[in-house]
KERO-960204 format. One record per residue: residue number from 0; residue in three letters; x negated, y negated, z of N, C-alpha, C in turn. Coordinates in steps of 0.02 Angstrom, whole numbers, padded with zeros to 5 digits. Atoms other than C-alpha are relative to their C-alpha. Layout:
[NUM; ALA; [X; Y; Z]; [X; Y; Z]; [X; Y; Z]]
...
This chain:
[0; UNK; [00060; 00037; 00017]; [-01838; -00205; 01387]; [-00011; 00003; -00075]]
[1; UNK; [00034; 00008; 00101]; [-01888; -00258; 01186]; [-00057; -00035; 00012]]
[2; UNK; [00041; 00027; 00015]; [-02030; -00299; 01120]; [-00001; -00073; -00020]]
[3; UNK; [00002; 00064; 00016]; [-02074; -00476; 01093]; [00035; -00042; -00069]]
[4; UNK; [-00003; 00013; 00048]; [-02045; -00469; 00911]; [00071; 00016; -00028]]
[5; UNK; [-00064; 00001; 00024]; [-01881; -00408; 00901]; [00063; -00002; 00058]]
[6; UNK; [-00046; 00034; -00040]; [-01770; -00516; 00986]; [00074; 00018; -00023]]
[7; UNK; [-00052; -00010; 00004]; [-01618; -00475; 00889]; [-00001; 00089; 00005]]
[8; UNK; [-00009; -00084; -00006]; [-01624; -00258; 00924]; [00049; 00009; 00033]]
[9; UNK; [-00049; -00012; -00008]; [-01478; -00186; 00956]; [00031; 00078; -00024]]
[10; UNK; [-00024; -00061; 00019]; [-01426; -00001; 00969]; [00068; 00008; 00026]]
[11; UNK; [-00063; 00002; 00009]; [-01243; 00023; 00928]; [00033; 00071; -00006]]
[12; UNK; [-00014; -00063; 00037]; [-01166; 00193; 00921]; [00105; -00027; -00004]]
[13; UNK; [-00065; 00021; 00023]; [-00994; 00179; 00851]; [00032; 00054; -00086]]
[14; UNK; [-00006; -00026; 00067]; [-00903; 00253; 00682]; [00002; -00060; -00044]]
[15; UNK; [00020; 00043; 00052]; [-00908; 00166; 00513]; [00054; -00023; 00007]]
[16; UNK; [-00053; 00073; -00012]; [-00737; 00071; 00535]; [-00003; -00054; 00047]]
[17; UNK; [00014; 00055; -00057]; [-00791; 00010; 00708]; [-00055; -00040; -00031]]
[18; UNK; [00050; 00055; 00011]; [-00955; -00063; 00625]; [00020; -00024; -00047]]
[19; UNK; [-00037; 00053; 00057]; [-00859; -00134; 00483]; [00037; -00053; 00033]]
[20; UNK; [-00048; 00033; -00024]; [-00724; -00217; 00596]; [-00053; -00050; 00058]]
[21; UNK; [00070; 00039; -00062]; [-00887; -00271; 00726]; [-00035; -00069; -00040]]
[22; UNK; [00041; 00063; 00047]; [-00979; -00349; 00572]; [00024; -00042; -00036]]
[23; UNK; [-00042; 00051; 00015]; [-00836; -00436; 00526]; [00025; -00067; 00024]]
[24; UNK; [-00013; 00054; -00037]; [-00841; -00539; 00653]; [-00071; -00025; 00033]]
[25; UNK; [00077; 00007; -00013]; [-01019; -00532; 00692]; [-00031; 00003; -00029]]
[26; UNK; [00064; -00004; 00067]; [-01160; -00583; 00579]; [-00037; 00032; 00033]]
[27; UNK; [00043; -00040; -00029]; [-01274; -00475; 00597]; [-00058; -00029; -00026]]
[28; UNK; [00069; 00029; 00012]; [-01459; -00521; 00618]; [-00067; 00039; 00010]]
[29; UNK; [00064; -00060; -00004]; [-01628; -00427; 00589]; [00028; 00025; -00048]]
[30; UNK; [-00017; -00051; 00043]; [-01641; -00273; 00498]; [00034; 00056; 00070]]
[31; UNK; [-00040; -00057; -00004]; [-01537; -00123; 00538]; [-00026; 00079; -00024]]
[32; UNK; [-00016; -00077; 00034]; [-01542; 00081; 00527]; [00068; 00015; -00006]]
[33; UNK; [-00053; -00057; -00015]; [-01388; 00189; 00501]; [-00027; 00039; 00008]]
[34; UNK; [00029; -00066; -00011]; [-01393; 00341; 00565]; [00079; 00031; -00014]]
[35; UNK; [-00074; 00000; -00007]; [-01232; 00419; 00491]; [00014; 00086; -00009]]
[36; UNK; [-00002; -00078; 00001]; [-01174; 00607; 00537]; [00012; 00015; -00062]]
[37; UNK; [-00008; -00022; 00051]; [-01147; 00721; 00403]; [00078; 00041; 00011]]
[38; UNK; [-00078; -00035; 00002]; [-00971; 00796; 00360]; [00006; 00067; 00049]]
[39; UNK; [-00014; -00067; -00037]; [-00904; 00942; 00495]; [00028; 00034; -00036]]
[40; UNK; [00010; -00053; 00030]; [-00902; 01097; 00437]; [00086; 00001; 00007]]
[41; UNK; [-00048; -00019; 00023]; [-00720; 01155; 00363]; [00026; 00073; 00031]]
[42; UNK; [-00033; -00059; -00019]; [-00635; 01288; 00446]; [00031; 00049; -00058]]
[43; UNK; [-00024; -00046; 00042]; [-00611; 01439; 00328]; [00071; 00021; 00021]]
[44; UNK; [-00058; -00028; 00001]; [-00444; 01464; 00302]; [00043; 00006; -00050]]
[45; UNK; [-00026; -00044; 00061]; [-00326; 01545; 00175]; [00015; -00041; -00069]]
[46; UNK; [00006; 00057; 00043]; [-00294; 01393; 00083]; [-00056; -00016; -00014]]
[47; UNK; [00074; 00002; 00028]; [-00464; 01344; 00053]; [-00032; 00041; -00016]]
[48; UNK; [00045; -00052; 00043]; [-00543; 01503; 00022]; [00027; 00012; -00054]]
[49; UNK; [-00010; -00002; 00094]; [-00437; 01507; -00137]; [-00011; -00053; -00031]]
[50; UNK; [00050; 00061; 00014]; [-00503; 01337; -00175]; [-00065; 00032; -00028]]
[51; UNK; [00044; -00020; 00011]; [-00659; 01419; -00182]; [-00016; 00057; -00057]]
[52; UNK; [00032; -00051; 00046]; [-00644; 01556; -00310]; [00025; -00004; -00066]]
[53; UNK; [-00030; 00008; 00089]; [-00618; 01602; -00505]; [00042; 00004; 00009]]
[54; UNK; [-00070; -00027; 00012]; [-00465; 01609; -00588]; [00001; 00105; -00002]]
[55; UNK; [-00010; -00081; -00017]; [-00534; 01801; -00620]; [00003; 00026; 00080]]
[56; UNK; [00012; -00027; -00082]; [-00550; 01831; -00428]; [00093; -00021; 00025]]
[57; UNK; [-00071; 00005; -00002]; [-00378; 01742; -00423]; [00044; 00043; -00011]]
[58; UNK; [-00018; -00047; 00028]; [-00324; 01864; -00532]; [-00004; 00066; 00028]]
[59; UNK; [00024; -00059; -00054]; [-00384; 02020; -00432]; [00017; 00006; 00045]]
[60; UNK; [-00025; -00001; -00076]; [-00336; 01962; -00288]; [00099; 00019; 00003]]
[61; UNK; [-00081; 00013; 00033]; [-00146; 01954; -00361]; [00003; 00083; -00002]]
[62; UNK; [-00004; -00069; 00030]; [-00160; 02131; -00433]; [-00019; 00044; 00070]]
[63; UNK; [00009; -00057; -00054]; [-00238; 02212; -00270]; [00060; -00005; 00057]]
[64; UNK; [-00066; 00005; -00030]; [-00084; 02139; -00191]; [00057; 00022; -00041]]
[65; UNK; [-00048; -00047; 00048]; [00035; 02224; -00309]; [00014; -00031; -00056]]
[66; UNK; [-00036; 00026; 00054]; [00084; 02116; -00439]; [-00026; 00001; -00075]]
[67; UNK; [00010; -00042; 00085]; [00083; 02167; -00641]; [-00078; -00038; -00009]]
[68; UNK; [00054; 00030; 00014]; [-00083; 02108; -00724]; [00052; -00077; -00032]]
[69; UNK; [-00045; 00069; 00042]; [00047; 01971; -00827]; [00016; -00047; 00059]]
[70; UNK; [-00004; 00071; -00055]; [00105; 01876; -00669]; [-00069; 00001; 00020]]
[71; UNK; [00076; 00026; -00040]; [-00066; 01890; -00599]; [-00035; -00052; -00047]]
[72; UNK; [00045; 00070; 00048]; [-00136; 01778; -00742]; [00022; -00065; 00010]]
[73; UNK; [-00050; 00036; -00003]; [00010; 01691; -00762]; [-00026; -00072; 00084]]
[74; UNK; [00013; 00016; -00073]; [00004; 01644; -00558]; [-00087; -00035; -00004]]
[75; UNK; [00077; 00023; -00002]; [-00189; 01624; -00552]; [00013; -00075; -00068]]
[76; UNK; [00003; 00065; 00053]; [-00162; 01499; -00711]; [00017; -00072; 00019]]
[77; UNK; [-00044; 00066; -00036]; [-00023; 01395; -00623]; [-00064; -00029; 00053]]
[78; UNK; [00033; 00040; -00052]; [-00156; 01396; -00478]; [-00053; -00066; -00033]]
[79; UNK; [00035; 00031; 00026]; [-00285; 01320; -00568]; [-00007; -00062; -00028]]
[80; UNK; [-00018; 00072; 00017]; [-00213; 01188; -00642]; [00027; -00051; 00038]]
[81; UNK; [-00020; 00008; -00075]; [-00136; 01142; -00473]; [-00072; -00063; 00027]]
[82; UNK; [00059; 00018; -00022]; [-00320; 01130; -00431]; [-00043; -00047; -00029]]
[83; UNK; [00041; 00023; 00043]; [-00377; 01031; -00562]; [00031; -00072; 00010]]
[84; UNK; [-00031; 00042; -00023]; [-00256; 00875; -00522]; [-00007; -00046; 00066]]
């Protein structure tokens, strides 16, 4: 049942390629909401949590795993720039 006044209403659930590829072929009429989820959460994992930190934490982390303070910079440096690309 709709109200009198809005003859074209229409609740759609779908993702944003389906309503791109929908309204491509369908004019759409009236006004419209989105309602559009927000990004799912990222699974912490070993690759990304070094994403996440300094080059000094990089660095630390290198050294508490054995390696000289010189590769640990070194290493942490390469990462960084890696990251920056």
């Amino acid at each position: 049942m709709r109200e009198l006044t809005k003859i074209h209403e229409e609740v759609k659930r779908c993702t944003i390629d389906e309503a791109i590829a929908y309204y491509s072929e369908n004019n759409p009429r009236g006004e419209y909401v989105l309602i559009v989820e927000g990004a799912k959460e990222v699974e912490e994992t070993e690759e990304n949590e070094w994403e996440n930190i300094s080059i000094k934490e990089h660095v630390d982390k290198y050294i508490a795993e054995g390696m000289t303070s010189k590769d640990a910079i070194k290493k942490g440096r390469r990462r960084q720039k890696s990251s920056e690309t």
